[in-house]
N, C-alpha and C positions, 0 to 999 in steps of 0.2 A: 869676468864673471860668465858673459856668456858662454868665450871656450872652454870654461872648467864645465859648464852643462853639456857642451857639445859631446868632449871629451867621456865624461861621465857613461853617456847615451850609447858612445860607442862600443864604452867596455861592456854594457849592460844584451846589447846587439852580439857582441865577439865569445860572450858566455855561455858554452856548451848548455849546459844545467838549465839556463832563461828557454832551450826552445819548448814548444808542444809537447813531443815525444818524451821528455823527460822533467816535465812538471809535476808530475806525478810524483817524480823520487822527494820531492821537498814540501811537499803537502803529505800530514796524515791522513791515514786512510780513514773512509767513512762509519760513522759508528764507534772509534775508539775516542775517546775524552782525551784531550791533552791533561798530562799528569801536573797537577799543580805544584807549587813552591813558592814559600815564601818570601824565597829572594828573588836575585834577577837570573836569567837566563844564562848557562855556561852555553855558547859556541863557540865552532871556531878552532882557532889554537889555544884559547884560553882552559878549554875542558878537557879536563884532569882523568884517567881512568882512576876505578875503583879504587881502595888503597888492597894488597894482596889479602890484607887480616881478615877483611868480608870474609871472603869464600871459607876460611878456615871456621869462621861462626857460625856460618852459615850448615855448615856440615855438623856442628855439635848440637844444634840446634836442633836439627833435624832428625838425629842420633837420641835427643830426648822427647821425642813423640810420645807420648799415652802410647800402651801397649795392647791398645785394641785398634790405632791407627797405622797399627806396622803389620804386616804378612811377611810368616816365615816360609821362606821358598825353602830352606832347606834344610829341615828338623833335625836335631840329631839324633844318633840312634839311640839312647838312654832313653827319651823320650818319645820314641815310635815304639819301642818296648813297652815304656811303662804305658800306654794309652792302649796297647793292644792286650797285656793282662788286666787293663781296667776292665774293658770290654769283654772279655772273657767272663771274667769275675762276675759280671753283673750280669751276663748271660745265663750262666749256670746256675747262678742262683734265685735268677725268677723260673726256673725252669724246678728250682728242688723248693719251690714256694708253691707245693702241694696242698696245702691246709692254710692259705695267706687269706682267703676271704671264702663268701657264703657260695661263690658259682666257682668256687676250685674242684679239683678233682678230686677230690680228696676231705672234702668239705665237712663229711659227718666224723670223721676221724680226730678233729680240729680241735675238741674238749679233751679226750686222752690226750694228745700231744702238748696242751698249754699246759696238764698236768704232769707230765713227765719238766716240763722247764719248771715250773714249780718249784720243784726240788731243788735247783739249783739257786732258787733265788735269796736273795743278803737276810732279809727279816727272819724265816724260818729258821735260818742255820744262827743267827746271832741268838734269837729267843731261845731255841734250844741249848743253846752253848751256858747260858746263863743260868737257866732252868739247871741245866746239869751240873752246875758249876756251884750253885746253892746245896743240889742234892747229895753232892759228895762229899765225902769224911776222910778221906786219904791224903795226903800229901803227892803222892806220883799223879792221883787223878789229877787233883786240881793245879799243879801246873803243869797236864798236858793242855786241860779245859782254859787256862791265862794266854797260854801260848795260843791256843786253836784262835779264841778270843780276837787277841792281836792281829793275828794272821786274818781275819773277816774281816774287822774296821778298817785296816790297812789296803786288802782289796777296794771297799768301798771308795774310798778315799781316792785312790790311783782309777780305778775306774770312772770313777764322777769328773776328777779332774781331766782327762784325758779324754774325754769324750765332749767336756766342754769347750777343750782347747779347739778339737777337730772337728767337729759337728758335722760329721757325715750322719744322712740319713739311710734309711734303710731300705732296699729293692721294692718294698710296697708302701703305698701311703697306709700304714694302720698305724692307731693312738696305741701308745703306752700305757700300760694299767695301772692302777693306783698305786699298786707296790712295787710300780719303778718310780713312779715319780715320789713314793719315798723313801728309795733308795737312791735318789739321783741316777739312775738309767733309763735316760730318754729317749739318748743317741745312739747309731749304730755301733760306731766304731771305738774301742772294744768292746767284745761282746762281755758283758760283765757274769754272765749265767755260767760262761765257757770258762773266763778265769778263775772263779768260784767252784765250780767242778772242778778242773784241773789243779786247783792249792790243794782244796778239801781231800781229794783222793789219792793226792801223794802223802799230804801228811799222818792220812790214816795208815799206809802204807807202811811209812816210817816210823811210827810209833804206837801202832797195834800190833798185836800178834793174831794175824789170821789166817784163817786155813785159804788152801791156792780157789777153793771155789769163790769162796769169798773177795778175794783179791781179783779174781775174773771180772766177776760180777761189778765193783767197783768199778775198774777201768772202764768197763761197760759202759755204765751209769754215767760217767762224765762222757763219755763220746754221745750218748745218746741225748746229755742236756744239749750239749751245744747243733746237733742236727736239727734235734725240736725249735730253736729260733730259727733256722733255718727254713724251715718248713713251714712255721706260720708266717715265714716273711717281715720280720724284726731286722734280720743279720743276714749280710752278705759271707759269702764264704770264708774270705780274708779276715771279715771281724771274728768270725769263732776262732781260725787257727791262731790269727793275733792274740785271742783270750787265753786259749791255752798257753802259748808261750808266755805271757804275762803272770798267768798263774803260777806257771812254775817257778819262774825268776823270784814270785813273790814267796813261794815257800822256802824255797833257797835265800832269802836274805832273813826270812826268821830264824831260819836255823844257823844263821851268825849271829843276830843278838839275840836267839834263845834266853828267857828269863829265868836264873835260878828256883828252885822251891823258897827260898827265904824272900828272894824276891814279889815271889807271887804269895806270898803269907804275910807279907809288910803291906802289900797293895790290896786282898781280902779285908786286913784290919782294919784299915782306913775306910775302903770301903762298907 
């Protein structure tokens, strides 16, 4: 017994690791907590490295961070594009948001210009369509007045829904007027004034016969609804031209389901 102490002593003496100078390596450093576990302690030969599958979790895991915990060091260019005509967009358009509030440049002008979008607005052009649509005695009238019909509830319709889907607001904080909000145009994105102009003055186009002044003027009329949002600061640029192309799309699918005369004299009677 004794020599197994003796013996013991000496290994513990002959162990590089036991002197001064490197007791430090076998002591944690100060300030760090020994990490807990439940079980007993691996050393030794006994402890095992990780198994390889860690690392690989480990990287998928970290691959699904929240995407406000990751930085894109390197954008790609679709998206340096689109962030640069956003900013564009929204430059120039608080820049032509001339008549947007009472300290614009443009401020006393502000009543003309809400009257000019006016015109372009869902209730006036539906009321009137109806009004006309009672007043008439023709057959050609009243199903261009069914069709015109169609072609305004169906803006409605695509405009409320698509502006609810997107809810972009518009370059100035200003409230909506009553006859947006019962027209469902609240939002900026499309401009719903812009596609209403743009239906309305193709379809007149198409199925009046009027003189080229008259036709001028027209075209006029819808470029000048959709500036006018623009200018009170309702619509970003994008949203009018988007309206227009919407508008048009929309008058183009009326004019494939076009509703016969008989049609539109089956749906009067009922009516």
């Amino acid at each position: 017994m004794p020599g197994s102490q003796s013996r013991a002593r000496a290994r513990d003496r002959n162990n590089v690791l036991n002197r001064a100078e490197f007791l430090s390596l076998n002591q944690p450093p100060k300030g760090v907590p020994e990490p807990r576990s439940s079980g007993r302690k691996a050393s030794g030969p006994s402890a095992q490295p990780p198994p390889p599958g860690d690392g690989a979790r480990e990287r998928r895991q970290s691959q699904q961070l929240p995407e406000e915990d990751c930085m894109q060091l390197n954008p790609s260019f679709k998206g340096i594009a689109f962030n640069s005509l956003l900013a564009i967009d929204i430059c120039m358009s608080k820049r032509l948001g001339v008549c947007a509030g009472r300290a614009a440049s443009w401020a006393s002008a502000r009543s003309m210009v809400k009257l000019i979008g006016i015109t372009g607005h869902g209730i006036p052009w539906i009321g009137g369509t109806i009004l006309c649509l009672v007043k008439s005695s023709t057959l050609a009238g009243q199903e261009v007045l069914m069709n015109l019909l169609l072609a305004l509830l169906l803006d409605i319709m695509t405009v409320a829904g698509m502006q609810k889907l997107i809810k972009r607001r518009g370059p100035f904080e200003t409230s909506p007027s009553l006859l947006d909000y019962l027209t469902m145009d609240v939002y900026a994105f499309p401009a719903g004034h812009a596609s209403r102009a743009a239906m309305v003055s193709k379809f007149f186009l198409s199925h009046l016969v009027l003189a080229v002044p008259l036709r001028v003027l027209l075209v006029l009329w819808a470029f000048c609804v959709g500036l006018s949002r623009v200018m009170i600061g309702r619509h970003h640029i994008t949203d009018v031209v988007s309206g227009f192309i919407i508008g048009y799309l929309q008058f183009r699918l009326v004019e494939l389901v076009w509703m016969s005369s008989n049609t539109c004299q089956m749906i009067i009677s009922v009516w």
